[in-house]
N, C-alpha and C positions, 0 to 999 in steps of 0.2 A: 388797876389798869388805867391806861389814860388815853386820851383822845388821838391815838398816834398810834395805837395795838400795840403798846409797851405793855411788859408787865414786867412793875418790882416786884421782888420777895424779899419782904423783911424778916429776920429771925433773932431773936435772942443770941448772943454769942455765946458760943458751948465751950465752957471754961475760962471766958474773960478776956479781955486785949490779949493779943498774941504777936507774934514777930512775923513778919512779913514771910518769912521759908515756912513759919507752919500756919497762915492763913486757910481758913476753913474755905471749901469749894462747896457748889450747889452741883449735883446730880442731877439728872431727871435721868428714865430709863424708859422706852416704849414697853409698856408691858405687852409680853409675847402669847401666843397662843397656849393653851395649857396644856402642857407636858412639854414645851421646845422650850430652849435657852434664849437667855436675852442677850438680842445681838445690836439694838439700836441705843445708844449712849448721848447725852450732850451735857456737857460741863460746863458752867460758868462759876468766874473768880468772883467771889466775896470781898465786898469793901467795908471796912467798920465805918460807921456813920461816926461822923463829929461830934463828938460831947454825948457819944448815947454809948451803953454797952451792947451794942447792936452791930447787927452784919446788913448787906442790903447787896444784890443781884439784878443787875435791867435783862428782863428777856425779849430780844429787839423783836420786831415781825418778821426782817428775814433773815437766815435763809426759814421758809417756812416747815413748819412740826410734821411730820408723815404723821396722817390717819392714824387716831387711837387713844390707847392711856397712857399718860405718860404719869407714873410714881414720882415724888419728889424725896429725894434724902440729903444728908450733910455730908462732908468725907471732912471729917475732923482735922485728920494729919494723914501722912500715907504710911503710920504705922498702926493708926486706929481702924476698925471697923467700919463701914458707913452707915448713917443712923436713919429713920426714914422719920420724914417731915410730920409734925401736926399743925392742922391748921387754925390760922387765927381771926382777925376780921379782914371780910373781902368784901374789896369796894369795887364795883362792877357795873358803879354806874355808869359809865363809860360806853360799856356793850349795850345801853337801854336808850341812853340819849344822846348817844354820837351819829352823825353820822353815815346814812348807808352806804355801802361800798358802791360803785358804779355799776350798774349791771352786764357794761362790757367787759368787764375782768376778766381774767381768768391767769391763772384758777385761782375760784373762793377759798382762802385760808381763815380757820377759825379757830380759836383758842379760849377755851372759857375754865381759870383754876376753878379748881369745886373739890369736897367733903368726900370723901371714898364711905362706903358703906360701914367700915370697919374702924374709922375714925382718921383717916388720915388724908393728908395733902398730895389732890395731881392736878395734874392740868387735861383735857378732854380737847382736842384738836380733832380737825376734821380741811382736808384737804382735799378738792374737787375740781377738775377742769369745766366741768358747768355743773352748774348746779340749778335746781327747782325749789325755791323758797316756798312753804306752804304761809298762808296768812290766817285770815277769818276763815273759822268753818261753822256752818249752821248747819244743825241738826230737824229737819222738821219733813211732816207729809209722806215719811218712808225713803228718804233722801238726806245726804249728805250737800250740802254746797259747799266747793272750797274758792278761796281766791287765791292768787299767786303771782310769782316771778319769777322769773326764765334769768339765769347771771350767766354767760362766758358762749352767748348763742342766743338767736334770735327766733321767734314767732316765723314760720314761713306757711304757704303750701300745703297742706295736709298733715297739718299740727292738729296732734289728738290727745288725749290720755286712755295710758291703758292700765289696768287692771289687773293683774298676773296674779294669777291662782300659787300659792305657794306648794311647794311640794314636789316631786319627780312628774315631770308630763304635765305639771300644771295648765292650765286652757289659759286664755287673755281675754279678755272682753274691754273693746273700744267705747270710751264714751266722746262725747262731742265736746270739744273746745270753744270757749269765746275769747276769741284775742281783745283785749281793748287798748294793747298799742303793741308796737315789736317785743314787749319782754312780760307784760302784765297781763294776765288771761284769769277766765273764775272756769266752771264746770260742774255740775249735777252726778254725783251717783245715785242710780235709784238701787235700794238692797234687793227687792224682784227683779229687775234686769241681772244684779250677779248671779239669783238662784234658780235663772231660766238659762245661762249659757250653757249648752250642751257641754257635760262634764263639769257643771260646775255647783252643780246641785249639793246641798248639806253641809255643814260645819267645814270653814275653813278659813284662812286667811289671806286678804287679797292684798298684795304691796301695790302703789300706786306710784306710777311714772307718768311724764311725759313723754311726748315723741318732737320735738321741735318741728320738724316739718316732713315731708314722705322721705321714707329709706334713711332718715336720721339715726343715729343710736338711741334708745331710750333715756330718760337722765329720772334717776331716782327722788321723789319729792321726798323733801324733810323741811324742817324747821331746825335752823342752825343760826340764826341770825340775833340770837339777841342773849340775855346772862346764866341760861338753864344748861347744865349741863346734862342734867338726867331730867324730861320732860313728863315719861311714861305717867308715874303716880300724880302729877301736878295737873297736867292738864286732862281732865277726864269727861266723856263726851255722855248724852243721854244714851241706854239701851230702845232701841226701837224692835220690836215684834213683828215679826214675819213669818207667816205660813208654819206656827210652832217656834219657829227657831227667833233668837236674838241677832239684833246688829248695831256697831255702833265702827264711828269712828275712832282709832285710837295711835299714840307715837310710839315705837318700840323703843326698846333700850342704846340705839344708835339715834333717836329722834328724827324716823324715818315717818312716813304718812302710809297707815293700811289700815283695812278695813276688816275686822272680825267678826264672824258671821259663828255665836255657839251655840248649842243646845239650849230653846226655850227653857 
């Protein structure tokens, strides 16, 4: 990637120089929910690199990626099959020391290629008309502290964070907000205040939002702003003890911010 949220993809050429009519294409494909068809597609043409046996692809920033995974494969010729990508070295430093987007944007578009579980090459996009940056979080005294930033909407008015009990009928519990300018706020969870809200008592899962200011829509905190694609096992928080039971901060498998509360 490079300091412009380009990303090339270089590849080996599959079968060697070829003529311009049977030039290899790059795929990507939004992977779909499991068991539906894949209905999201985007193609780009392949150019052989000069004096290399090599193909190369620019994937510009816009139009921007819809939320999700996107697979990479080859489409050889359109009487071949299409092959699905492995990856090779990714340079990303780009998404660590470029940079920040403006926090007036909107919508935050992000794109970080990364390793699929099973060995192969996608890209993980994530498209948001505002978004809640989580940053530092400190773990200490039976509290979580988080700091943050507000992207595509501003601090107003009865700007809060809340809490949401995952599950049907989940409860919310408001914690207090500290703005320290229009877009950059911190805040305190304590794990006894989740396990006193009425209904909110024993093992659960709390996702963590903001409220930008009263009667705003809530906007989901995550961490999307820098080269991880999948966060969950990387960043991993202390377990604190409460009342029998465990808490800690943790990112789920979308690098969202919530709070796990399980069986000491």
């Amino acid at each position: 990637m490079d300091g412009e949220n380009r990303i090339v993809v270089r590849l080996t050429s599959p079968g060697g120089p070829a003529a311009p009519a049977s030039r290899p294409r790059l795929l990507l494909r939004l992977r779909p929910p499991k068991g539906q068809p894949e209905q999201v597609r985007r193609v780009f043409e392949l150019e052989p690199v000069p004096g290399q046996d090599r193909w190369q692809a620019t994937l510009d920033p816009a139009p921007a990626f819809e939320e999700g995974r996107w697979d990479a494969y080859v489409l050889p010729s359109p009487d071949e099959p299409r092959r699905r990508l492995l990856p090779g070295v990714r340079d990303l430093r780009a998404l660590v020391t470029g940079r920040a987007p403006d926090s007036t944007r909107s919508p935050v578009a992000v794109r970080i290629p990364y390793a699929t579980l099973d060995g192969y090459f996608a890209v993980r996009a994530w498209l948001r008309a505002t978004h809640a940056e989580a940053d530092r979080i400190r773990v200490a005294d039976g509290a979580a502290t988080v700091r943050g930033r507000l992207f595509g909407t501003e601090l107003d008015t009865g700007a809060a964070v809340l809490l949401r009990r995952r599950g049907k009928g989940g409860v919310t519990r408001e914690a207090e907000l500290t703005a320290e300018s229009d877009h950059a706020f911190s805040f305190t969870v304590g794990y006894r205040d989740l396990l006193s809200t009425p209904g909110g008592a024993g093992p659960a899962v709390w996702d963590v939002f903001v409220r930008p200011s009263a009667g705003a829509p809530p906007v989901r905190m995550a961490r999307l702003l820098d080269d991880l694609a999948d966060r969950k096992k990387v960043f991993v928080y202390p377990d604190t003890a409460v009342d029998g039971l465990t808490a800690r901060p943790y990112y789920t498998v979308d690098n969202e911010l919530s709070v796990e509360i399980t069986p000491g």
